[in-house]
C-alpha positions in Angstrom: 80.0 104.6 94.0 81.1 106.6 90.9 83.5 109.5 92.2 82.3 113.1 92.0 84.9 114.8 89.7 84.4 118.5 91.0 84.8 117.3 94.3 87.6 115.2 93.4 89.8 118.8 92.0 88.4 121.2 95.0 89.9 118.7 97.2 87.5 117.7 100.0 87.9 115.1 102.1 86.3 111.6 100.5 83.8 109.5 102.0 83.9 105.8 101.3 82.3 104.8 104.7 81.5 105.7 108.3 85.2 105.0 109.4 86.8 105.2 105.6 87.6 108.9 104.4 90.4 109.7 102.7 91.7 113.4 102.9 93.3 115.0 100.3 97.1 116.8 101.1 98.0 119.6 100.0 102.0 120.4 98.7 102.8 121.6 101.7 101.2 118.7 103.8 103.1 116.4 101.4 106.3 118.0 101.7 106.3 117.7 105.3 105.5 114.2 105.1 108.2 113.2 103.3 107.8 113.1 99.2 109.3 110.0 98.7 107.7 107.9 101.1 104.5 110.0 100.4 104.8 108.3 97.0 105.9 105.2 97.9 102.9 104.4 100.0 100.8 106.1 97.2 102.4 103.5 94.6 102.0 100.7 97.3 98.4 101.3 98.0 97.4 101.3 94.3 99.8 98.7 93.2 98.5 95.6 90.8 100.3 92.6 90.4 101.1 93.5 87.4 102.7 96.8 89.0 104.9 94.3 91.3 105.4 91.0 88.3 108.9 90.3 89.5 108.7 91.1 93.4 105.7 88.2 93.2 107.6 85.9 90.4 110.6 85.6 93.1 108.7 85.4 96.1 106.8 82.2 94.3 103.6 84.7 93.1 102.1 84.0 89.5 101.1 88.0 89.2 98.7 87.0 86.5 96.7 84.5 88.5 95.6 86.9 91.6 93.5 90.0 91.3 94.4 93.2 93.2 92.5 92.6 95.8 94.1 89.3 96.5 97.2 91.2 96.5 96.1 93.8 99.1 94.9 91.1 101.7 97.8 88.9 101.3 100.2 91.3 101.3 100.0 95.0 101.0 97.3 96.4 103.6 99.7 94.6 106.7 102.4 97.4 105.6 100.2 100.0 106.3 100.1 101.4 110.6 97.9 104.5 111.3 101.3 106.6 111.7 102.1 106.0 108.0 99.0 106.3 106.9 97.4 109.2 108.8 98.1 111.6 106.2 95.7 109.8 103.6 93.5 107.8 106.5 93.8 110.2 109.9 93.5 107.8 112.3 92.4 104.4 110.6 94.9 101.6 111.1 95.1 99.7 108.0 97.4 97.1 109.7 94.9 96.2 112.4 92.4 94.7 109.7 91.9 90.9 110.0 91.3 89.2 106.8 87.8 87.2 107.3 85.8 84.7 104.7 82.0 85.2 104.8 80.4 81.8 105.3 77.6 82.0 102.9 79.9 82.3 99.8 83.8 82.1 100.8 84.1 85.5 100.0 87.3 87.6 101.7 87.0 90.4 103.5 89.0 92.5 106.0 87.4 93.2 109.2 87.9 95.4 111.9 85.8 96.9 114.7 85.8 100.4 116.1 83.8 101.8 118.6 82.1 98.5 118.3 81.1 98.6 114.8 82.1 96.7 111.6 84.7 98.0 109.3 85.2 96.2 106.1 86.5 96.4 103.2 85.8 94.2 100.7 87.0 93.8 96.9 84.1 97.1 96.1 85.3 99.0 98.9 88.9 98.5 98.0 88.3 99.6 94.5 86.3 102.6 95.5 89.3 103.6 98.0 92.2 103.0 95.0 90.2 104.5 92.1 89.9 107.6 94.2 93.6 107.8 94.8 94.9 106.9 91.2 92.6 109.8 90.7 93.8 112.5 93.1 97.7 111.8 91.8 96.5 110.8 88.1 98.1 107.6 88.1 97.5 105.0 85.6 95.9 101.3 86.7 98.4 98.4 85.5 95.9 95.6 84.6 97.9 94.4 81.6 98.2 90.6 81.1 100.9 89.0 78.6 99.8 87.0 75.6 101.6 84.2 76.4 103.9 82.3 78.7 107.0 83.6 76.6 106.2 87.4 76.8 105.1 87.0 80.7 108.9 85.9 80.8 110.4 88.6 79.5 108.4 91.1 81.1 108.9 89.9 84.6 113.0 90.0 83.6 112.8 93.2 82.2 110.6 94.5 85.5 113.6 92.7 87.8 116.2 94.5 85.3 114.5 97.7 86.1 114.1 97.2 89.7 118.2 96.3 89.8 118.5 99.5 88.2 116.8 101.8 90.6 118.0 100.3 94.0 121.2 102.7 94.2 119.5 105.1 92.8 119.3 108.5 94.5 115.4 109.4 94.6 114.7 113.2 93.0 112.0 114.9 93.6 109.3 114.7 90.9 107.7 117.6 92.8 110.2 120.3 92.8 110.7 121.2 88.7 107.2 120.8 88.8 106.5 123.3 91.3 109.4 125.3 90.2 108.5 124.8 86.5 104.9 126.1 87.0 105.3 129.4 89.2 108.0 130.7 86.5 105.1 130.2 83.9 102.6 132.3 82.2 99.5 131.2 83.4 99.7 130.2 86.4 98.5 131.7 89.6 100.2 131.2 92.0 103.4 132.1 93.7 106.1 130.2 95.9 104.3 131.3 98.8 100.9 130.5 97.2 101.5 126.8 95.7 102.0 125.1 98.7 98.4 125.3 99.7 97.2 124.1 96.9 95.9 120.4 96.9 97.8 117.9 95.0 94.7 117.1 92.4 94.6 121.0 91.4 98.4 121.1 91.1 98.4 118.4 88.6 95.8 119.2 87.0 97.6 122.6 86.6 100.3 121.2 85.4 98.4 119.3 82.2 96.0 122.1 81.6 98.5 124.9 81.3 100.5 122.4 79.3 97.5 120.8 77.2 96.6 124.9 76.5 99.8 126.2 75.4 100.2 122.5 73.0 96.9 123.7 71.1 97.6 127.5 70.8 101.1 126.5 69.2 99.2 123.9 66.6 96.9 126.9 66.3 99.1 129.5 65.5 101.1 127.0 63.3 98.2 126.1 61.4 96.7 129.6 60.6 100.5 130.6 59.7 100.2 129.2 56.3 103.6 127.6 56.8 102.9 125.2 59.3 101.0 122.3 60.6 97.4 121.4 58.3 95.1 121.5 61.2 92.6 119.0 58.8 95.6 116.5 60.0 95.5 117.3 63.8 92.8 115.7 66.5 90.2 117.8 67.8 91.0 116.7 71.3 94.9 118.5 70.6 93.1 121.7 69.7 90.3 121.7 72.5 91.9 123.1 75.3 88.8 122.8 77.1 88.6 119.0 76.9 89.5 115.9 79.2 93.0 116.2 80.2 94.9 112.9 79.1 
C-alpha cells in the first residue's frame, strides 16, 4: 500500500483498514495531549530493536535476531490502551489485540474482533501503519545491524550510557523554538494564533523547506558574488529549493 504523499502533507485522516485509520493532529491537538508523552508513544510505536539495543540486551533480547514486528507483538502493542492512543487511533484499542499463529504457515498475527469482524494486523499491516507515522513526524527507520559481535558490544553500552544519561533529564520541548523559531521568520505564514492549526506534517515540512530555501539562496548569492563558494563544487540537490526535502 504505497502512501499518497499529498495526502500525507494536507493531513487527512489515513486508511489502513475498515477499523485501522490513523488521524493526523494538529499543534494544537498535540499540545493538549501532552508533547512529551505525544512523542514518546510516537517513538514507541515506531521503535526497532535496534532503536531499543540495550533495553532488550538487559532484559535477555538479542535486538539483532528479532524483526520489528516481533518486537511489537512481544512487547510494544500491550502498552498501548485506546485512552493513550485515541489521538492517533480514536477509538481502537491496541492493548486488546491477541497475538494468534495462522495454522497453515505459523505465521503471527494479532487479532481482535469488533462488531463481530476480524481485525488484524499482520507484519504488512504493521509496516503500512509505522511507515505512515515515521512519515507524518519525519523520523528516520533504525534498521542498522553491527558488523560483528565486538561492535554490537559497544553499541549496546554506548545506547545504555546514553539512556543513564537522559533519565534525570528534564524533557524540553522540541516543539516550542520550533514554533517560536518559525512565526518570527520571513517566510512563513502563519502567526501564533494561526500555527496551532496547522498539522504536524505541514509544520515540519515548513520547518525544512523554509530552511532548505534560505540554505540554497545563501550558496546562491555566495556563488554569483565572485568572492564566495564555486557553485561547480556544490550539489544540485543544495541549490534546488524545489527538491525532496532531506
Amino acid at each position: 500500500m504505497p502512501k499518497d504523499e499529498l495526502k500525507l502533507y494536507r493531513g487527512e485522516d489515513f486508511i489502513v483498514s475498515d477499523h485501522i485509520h490513523i488521524h493526523q493532529p494538529t499543534l494544537n491537538e498535540i499540545c493538549d495531549y501532552g508533547e512529551a508523552d505525544y512523542y514518546t508513544m510516537i517513538y514507541q510505536l515506531t521503535a526497532t530493536p535496534q532503536s531499543m539495543k540495550a533495553q532488550l540486551w538487559d532484559a535477555g533480547i538479542d535486538y539483532t535476531k528479532i524483526t520489528p514486528f516481533e518486537l511489537f507483538y512481544s512487547i510494544l502493542y500491550k502498552l498501548f490502551p485506546a485512552e493513550k492512543t485515541s489521538i492517533l487511533f480514536g477509538s481502537l484499542d491496541l492493548s486488546k489485540f491477541q497475538v494468534m499463529q495462522k495454522k497453515e504457515d505459523g505465521t503471527v498475527l494479532l487479532f481482535q474482533a469488533i462488531g463481530n469482524r476480524p481485525v488484524i494486523i499482520d507484519a504488512f499491516t504493521y509496516e503500512v501503519i509505522t511507515d505512515y507515522l515515521r512519515s507524518v513526524h519525519m523520523i528516520q527507520k533504525d534498521n542498522r545491524l553491527p558488523a560483528n559481535d565486538s561492535t554490537k558490544m559497544i553499541l549496546i553500552e554506548d545506547a545504555r550510557e546514553e539512556l543513564r544519561q537522559n533519565a534525570d533529564r528534564e524533557y524540553h520541548s522540541q516543539l516550542k523554538n520550533l514554533i517560536s523559531s518559525m512565526i518570527n521568520r520571513e517566510g512563513f505564514k502563519y502567526n501564533h494564533s494561526q500555527v496551532w492549526d496547522m498539522k504536524i506534517n505541514a509544520f515540519m515540512d515548513s520547518v525544512k523547506r523554509i530552511s532548505k530555501i534560505r540554505n540554497a539562496d545563501l550558496l546562491l548569492q555566495s556563488g554569483y558574488s565572485g568572492f564566495g563558494v564555486n557553485l561547480k563544487d556544490i550539489s544540485n540537490k543544495q541549490l534546488d529549493w524545489f527538491g525532496e526535502l532531506e
